[in-house]
C-alpha positions as CSV (number, residue, x, y, z in Angstrom):
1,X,20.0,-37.6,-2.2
2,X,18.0,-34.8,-1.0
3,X,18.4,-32.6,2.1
4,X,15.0,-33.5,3.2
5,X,16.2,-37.5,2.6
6,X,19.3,-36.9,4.8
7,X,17.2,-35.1,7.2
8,X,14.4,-38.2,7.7
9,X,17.4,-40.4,8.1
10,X,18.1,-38.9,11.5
11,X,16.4,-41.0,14.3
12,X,15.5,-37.6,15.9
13,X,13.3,-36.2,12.9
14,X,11.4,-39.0,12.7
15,X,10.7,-38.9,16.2
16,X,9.2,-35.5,16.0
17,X,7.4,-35.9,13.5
18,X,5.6,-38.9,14.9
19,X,5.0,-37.1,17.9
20,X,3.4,-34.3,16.2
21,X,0.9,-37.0,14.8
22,X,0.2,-38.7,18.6
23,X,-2.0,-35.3,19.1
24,X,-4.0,-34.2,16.1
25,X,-6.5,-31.2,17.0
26,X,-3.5,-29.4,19.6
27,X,-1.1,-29.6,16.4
28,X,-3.5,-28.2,13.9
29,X,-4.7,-25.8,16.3
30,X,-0.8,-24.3,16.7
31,X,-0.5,-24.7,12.9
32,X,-3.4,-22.6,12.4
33,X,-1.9,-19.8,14.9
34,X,0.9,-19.8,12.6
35,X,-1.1,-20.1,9.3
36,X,-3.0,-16.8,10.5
37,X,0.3,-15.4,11.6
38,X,1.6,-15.9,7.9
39,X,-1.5,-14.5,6.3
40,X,-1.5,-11.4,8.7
41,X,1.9,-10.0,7.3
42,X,2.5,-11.2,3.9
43,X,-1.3,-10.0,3.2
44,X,-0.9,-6.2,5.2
45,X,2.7,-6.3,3.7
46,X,1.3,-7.5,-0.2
47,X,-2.2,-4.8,-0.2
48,X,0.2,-2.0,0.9
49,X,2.1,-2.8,-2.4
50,X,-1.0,-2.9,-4.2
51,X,-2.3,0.3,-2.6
52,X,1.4,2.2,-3.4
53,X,0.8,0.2,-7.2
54,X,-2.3,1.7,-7.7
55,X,-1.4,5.7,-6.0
56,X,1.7,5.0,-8.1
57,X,-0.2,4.5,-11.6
58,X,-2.6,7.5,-11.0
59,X,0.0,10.0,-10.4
60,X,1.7,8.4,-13.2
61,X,0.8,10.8,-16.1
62,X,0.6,13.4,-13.5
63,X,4.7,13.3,-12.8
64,X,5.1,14.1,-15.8
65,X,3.5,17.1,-16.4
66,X,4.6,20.5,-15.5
67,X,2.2,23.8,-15.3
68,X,2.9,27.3,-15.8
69,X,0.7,29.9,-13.8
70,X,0.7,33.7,-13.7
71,X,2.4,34.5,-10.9
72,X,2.5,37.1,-7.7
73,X,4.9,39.5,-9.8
74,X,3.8,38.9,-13.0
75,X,3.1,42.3,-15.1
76,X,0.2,41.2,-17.3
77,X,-2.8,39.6,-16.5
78,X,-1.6,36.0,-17.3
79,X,0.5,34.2,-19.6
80,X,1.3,35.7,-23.0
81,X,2.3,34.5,-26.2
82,X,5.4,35.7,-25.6
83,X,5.8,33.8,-22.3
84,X,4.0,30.4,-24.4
85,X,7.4,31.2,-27.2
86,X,9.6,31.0,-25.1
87,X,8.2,27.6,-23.3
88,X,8.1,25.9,-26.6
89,X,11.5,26.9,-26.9
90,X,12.9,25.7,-23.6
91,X,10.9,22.1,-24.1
92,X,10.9,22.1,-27.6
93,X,10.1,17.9,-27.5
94,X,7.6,18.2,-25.0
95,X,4.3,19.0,-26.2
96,X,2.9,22.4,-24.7
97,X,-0.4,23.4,-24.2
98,X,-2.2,26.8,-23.5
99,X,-5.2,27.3,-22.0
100,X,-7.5,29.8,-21.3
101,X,-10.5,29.8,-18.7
102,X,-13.5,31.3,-18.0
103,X,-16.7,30.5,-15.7
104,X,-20.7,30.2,-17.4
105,X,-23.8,28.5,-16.5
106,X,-25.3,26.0,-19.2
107,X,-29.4,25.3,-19.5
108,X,-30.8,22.2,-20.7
109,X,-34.1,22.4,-22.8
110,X,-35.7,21.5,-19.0
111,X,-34.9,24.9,-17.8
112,X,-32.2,23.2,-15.5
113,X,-28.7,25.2,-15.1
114,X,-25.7,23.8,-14.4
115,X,-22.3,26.3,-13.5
116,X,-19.4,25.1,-15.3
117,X,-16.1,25.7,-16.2
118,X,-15.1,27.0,-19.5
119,X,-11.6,26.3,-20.8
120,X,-10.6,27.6,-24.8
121,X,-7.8,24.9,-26.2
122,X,-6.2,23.9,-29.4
123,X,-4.7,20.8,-28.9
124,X,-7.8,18.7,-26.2
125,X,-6.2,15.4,-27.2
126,X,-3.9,16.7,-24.9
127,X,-5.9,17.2,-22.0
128,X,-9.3,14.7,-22.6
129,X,-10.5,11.9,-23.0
130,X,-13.6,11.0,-24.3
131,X,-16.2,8.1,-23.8
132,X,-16.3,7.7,-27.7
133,X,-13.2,8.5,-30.1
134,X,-10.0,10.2,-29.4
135,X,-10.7,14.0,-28.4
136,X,-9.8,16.3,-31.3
137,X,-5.9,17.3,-31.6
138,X,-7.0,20.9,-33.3
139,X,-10.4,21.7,-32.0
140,X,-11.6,25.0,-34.1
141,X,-15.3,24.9,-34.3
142,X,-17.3,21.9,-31.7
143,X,-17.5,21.9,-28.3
144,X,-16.9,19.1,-25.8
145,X,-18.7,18.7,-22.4
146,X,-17.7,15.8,-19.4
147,X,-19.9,13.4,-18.6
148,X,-21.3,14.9,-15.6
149,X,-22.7,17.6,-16.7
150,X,-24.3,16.3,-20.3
151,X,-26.0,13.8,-17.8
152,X,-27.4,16.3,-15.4
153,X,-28.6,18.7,-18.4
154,X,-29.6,15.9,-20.7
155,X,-27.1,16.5,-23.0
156,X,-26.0,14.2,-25.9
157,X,-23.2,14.6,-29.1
158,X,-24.8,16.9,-32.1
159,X,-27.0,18.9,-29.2
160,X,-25.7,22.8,-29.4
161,X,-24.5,24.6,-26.4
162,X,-24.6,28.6,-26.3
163,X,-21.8,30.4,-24.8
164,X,-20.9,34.5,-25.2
165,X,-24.2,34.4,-27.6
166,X,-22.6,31.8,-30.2
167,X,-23.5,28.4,-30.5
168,X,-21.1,25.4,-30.5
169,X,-22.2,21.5,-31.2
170,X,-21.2,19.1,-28.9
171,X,-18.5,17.3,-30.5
172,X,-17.6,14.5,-27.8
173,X,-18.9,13.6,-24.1
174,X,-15.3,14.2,-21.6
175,X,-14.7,10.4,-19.6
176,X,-11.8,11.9,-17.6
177,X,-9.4,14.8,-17.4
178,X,-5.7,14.2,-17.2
179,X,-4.2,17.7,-17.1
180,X,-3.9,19.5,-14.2
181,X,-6.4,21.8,-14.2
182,X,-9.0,19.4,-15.4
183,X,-12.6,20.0,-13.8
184,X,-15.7,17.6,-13.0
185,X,-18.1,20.1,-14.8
186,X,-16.6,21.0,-17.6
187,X,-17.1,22.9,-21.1
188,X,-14.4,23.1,-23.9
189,X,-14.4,25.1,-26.5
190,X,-11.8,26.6,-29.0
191,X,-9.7,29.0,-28.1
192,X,-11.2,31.9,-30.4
193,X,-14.6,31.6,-28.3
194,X,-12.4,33.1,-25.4
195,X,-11.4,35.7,-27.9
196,X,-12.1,38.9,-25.5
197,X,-8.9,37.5,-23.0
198,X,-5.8,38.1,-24.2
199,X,-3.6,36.4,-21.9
200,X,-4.0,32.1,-21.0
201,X,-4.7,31.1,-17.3
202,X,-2.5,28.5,-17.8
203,X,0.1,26.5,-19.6
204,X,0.5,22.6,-19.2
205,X,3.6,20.8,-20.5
206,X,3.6,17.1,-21.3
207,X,7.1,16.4,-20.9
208,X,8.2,13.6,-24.1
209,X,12.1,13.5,-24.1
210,X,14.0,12.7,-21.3
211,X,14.3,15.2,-19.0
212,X,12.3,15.0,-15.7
213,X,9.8,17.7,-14.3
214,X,12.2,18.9,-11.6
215,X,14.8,20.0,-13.9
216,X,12.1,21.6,-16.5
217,X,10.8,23.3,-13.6
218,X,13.8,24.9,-12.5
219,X,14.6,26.1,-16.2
220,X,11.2,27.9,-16.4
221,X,12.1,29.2,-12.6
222,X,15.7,30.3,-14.2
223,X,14.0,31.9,-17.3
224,X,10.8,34.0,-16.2
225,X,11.9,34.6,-12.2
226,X,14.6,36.8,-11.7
227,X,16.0,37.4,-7.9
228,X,12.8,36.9,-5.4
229,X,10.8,37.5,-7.8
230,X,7.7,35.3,-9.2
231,X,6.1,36.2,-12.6
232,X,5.6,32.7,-13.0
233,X,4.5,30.1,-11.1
234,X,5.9,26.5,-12.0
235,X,4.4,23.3,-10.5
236,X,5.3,19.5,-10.9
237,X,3.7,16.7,-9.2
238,X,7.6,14.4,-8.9
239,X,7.6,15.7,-4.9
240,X,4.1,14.5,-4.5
241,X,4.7,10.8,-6.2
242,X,8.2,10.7,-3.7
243,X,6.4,11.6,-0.9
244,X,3.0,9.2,-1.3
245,X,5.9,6.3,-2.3
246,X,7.6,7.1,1.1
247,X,4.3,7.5,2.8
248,X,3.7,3.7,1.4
249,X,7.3,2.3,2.7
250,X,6.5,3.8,6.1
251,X,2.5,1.9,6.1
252,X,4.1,-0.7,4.7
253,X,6.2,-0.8,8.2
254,X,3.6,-0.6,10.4
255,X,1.2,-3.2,8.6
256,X,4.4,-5.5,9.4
257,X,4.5,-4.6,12.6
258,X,0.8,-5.1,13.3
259,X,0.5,-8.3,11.3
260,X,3.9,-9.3,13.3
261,X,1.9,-9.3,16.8
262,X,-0.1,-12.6,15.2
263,X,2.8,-14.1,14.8
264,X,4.3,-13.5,18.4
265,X,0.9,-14.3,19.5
266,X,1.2,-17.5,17.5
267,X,4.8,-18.1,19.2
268,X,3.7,-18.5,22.4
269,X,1.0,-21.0,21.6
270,X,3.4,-23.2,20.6
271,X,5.4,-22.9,23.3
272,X,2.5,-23.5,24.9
273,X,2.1,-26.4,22.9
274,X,5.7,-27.9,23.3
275,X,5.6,-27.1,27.3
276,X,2.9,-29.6,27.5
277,X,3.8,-31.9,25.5
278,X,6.8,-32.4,27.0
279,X,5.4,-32.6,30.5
280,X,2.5,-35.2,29.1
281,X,5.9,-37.2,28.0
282,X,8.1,-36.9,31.0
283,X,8.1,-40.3,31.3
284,X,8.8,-41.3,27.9
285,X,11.4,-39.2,27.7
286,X,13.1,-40.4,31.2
287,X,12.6,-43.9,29.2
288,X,14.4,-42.5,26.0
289,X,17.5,-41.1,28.7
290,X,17.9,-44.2,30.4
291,X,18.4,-46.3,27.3
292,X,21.3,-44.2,26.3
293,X,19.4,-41.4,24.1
294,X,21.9,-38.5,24.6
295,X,20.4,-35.1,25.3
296,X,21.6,-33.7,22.2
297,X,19.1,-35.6,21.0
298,X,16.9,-35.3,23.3
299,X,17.3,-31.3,22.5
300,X,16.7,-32.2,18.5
301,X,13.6,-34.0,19.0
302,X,11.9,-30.9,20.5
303,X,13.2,-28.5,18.2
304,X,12.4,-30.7,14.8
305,X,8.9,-30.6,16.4
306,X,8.9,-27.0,17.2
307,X,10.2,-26.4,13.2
308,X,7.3,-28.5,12.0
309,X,4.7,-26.7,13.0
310,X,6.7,-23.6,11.8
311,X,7.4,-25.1,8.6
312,X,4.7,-26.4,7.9
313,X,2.2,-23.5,8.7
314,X,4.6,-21.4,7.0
315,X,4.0,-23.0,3.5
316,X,0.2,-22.8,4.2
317,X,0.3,-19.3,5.4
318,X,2.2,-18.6,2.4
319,X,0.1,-20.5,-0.3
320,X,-2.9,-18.3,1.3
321,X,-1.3,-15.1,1.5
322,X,-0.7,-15.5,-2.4
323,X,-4.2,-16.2,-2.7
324,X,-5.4,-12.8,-1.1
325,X,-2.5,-11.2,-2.9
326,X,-3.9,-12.3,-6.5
327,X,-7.3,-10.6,-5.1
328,X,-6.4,-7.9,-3.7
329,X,-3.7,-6.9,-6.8
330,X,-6.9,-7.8,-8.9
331,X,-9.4,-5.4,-7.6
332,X,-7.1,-2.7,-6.6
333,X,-4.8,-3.0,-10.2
334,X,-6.9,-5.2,-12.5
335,X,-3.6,-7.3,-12.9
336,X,-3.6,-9.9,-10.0
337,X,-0.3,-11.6,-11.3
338,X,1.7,-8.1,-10.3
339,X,1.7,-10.1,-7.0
340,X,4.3,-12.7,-8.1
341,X,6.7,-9.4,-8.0
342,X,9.4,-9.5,-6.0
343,X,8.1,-6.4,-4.4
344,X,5.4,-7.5,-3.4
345,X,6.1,-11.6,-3.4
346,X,9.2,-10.7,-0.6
347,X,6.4,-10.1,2.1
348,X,5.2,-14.1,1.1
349,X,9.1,-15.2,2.3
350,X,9.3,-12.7,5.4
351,X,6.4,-14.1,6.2
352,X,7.4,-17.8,5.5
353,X,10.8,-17.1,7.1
354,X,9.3,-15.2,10.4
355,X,7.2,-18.3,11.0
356,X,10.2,-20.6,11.0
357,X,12.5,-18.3,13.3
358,X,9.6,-17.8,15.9
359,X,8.6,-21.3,16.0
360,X,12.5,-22.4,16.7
361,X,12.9,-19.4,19.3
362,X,9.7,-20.7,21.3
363,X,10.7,-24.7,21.2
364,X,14.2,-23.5,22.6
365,X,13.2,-23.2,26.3
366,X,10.7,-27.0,26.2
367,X,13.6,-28.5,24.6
368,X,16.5,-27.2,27.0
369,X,14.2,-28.3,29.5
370,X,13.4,-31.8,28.2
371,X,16.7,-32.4,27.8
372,X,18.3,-31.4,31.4
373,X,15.6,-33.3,33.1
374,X,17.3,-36.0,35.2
375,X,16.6,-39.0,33.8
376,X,15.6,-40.8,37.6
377,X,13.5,-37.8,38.0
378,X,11.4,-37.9,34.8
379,X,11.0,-41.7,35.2
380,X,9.7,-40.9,38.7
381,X,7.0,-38.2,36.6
């Protein structure tokens, strides 16, 4: 035998729940301020979750990538192939790549000019990504131009590009950057059409084995910085995905708290609810007292009542909640069923369980005071 069969076996529940019935729109009306209680802080609490998911999943390549800089103390120019040596050698499974940079201004056959940045690398797999194809792992001859700026000039694959008096043919339109240094308008070329710099602007590591950015970083920091000194400058984005996931914990508070106020809200409806039921049933209840109902009894009836309407506009609220979760994790994540995570799905039972404990707290007072009415007295009304 179920729990729910013992519970309907006590004269009490049964009681309650016909009572419930006896009034129809003021019971779904405080059902409904539960339901949208519910909804309020399992949905906040859920689209946080989705909003941490998808900050989480774009700085995701990003925490794993460090980048090397000239820095305030350095002695050349930029980064030499000495410096480059000697980062292979201190991430020898991670996959390094150096870049050089430069600034010129493209014309399409209009006459139209667009600035853009110029950046000479090997390895632009690395780096891009292209609308068609995988970018080239050794680029030594093409060229390869984002999106933006083939579309402004009227730029397509197989159209040349000019740049220091050579020409390059476009090789493949950029979709996205994922290195660091990545730019919206953007022209890539091989390294030996930056020929006349002799130091990179820049080196980005892709870190592969199992060390983590922080402690590359601070090798690079121990190697090339001695004292106060800063001939390199070493970045990593692992402080920025800790603090956006500890910005997200502390929203993720205060969405709870807001959606929390629906619920209170909702709380003292019903013991708005219960206070006048109880005074529309004085009489019945003086009726129930002087045939030898006990008040514990008495007490359970209001309650069960009160842990209906919190019961059962819990599972609503929660059955809803999961509904805007599959949307929201859908249009923020493109994979809805990340909501049936417990990370996410936990907000569904503090929701649930919120509802429950409120409800009981606010039929505590009708019920005390349903069952300490003198029997004479509520027969009286």
């Amino acid at each position: 035998m179920s729990i729910a069969d013992l519970l309907w076996r006590v004269p009490s529940v049964q009681m309650a729940w016909r009572n419930l019935g006896r009034n129809h729109v003021r019971t779904a009306l405080a059902t409904l301020g539960i339901v949208i209680g519910v909804v309020a802080i399992a949905s906040l609490g859920i689209a946080g979750v989705a909003l941490q998911q998808q900050a989480t999943s774009d700085l995701g390549g990003l925490s794993a990538e460090v980048t090397v800089t000239p820095g305030e103390d350095a002695e050349e120019e930029g980064i030499t192939d000495d410096q480059v040596g000697d980062i292979r050698s201190l991430a020898p499974a991670s996959t390094v790549v150096p870049q050089k940079s430069n600034l010129t201004t493209l014309t399409a056959r209009n006459g139209d000019e667009r600035r853009v940045r110029v950046t000479g690398v090997t390895n632009a797999n690395a780096l891009y990504n292209l609308t068609t194809g995988p970018a080239p792992e050794r680029l030594q001859a093409g060229a390869l131009v984002s999106n933006a700026t083939a579309r402004t000039l009227g730029l397509e694959p197989g159209d040349p590009v000019e740049y220091d008096g050579r020409l390059y043919r476009i090789e493949g339109l950029i979709a996205s950057t994922e290195g660091l240094g990545g730019g919206r308008n953007e022209l890539v070329l091989p390294p030996s059409a930056l020929s006349t710099q002799e130091y990179y602007d820049s080196v980005t590591i892709f870190i592969a084995d199992d060390r983590t950015a922080r402690g590359l970083t601070n090798d690079l920091e121990t190697r090339f910085n001695e004292g106060d000194e800063e001939v390199v400058s070493v970045r990593n984005f692992a402080d920025v995905e800790e603090q956006v996931g500890s910005f997200f914990r502390t929203l993720n508070l205060a969405l709870l708290g807001i959606g929390s106020i629906s619920l209170v809200v909702a709380s003292v409806a019903i013991l708005n609810v219960m206070l006048m039921s109880t005074i529309e049933r004085r009489g019945e209840i003086g009726v129930l007292r002087a045939v030898g109902i006990r008040r514990g009894e008495i007490l359970r009836m209001i309650l069960a009542e009160a842990l209906f309407l919190g019961v059962v506009g819990g599972v609503v609220g929660a059955a809803v909640s999961v509904g805007v979760g599959l949307l929201l994790f859908y249009f923020l994540t493109d994979n809805a069923l990340l909501v049936l995570e417990w990370r996410s799905f936990q907000y569904v039972f503090y929701g649930f369980g919120f509802a429950v404990f409120a409800s009981g707290i606010s039929g505590l007072y009708p019920a005390w005071k349903a069952a300490t009415d003198r029997p004479v007295e509520a027969l009286r009304g």
